[in-house]
C-alpha positions as CSV (number, residue, x, y, z in Angstrom):
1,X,-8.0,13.2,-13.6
2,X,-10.6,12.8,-16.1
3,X,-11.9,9.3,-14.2
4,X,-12.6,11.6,-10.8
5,X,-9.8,10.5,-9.1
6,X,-7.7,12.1,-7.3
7,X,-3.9,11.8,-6.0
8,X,-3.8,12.7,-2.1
9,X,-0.4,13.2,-0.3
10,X,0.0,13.7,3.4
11,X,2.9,14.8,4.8
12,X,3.9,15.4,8.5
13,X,6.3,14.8,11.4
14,X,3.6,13.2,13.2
15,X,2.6,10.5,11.7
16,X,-0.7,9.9,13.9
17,X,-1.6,13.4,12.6
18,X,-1.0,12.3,9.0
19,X,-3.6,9.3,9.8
20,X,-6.0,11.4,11.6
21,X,-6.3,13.5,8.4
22,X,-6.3,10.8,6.3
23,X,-9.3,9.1,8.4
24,X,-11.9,11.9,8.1
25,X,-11.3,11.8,4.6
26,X,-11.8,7.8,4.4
27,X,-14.9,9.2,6.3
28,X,-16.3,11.1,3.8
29,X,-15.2,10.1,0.5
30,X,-14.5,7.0,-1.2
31,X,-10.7,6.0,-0.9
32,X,-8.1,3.6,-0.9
33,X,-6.1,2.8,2.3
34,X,-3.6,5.0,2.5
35,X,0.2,3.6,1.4
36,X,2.5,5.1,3.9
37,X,6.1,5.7,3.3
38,X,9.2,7.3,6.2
39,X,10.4,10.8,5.7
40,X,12.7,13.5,7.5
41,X,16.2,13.7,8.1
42,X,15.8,10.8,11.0
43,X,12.9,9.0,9.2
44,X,10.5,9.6,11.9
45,X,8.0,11.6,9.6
46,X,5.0,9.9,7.4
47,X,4.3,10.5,3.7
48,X,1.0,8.9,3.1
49,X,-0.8,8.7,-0.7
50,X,-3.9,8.2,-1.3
51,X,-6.3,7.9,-4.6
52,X,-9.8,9.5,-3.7
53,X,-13.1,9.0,-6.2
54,X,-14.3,12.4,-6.2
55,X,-17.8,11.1,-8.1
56,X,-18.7,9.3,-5.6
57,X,-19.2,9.6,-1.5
58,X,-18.6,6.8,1.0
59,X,-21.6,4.6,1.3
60,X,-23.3,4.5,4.4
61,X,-22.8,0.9,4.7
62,X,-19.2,0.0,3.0
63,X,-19.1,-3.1,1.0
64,X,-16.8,-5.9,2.6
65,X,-13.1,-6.5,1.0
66,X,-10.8,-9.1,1.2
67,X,-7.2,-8.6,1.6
68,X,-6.5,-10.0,-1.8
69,X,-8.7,-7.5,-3.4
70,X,-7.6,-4.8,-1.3
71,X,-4.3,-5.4,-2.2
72,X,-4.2,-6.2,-5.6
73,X,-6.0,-2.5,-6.5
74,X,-3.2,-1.2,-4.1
75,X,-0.1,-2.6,-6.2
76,X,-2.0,-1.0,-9.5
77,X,-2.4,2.5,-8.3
78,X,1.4,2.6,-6.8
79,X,3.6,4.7,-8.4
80,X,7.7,4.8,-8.8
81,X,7.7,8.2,-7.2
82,X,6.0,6.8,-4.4
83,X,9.2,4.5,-3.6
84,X,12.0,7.0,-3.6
85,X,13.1,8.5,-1.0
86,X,13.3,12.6,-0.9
């Protein structure tokens, strides 16, 4: 995307292996919290999306949030292909 953004999907069976990969990159680069969504036949897997600022790199100190704001940017950034199902 021209703004440095960039659309980050993570898909696994193991959903704590989805959130371990989607931790080191929270680690490194500037990122939303990842919105998490069930897949597989039984709905035991994870789909998690992400938007990552490319321009920038996590701050060594991050700046507080508050759940309003944190959620408010979230609802923005969420897409209709992000609510169906596969």
């Amino acid at each position: 995307m021209a703004d440095g953004s960039v659309q980050v999907r993570i898909v696994a069976d193991d959903p704590e292996a989805a959130w371990q990969v989607a931790q080191v990159l929270r680690e490194r680069l500037l990122c939303d919290e990842p919105r998490s969504y069930p897949t597989g036949s039984e709905g035991d897997g994870v789909r998690l999306h992400l938007t990552v600022d490319t321009l920038r790199t996590r701050p060594t100190t991050p700046a507080p949030h508050t759940w309003l704001t944190d959620s408010g940017s979230q609802a923005r950034r969420t897409h209709a292909d992000e609510t169906a199902h596969p």
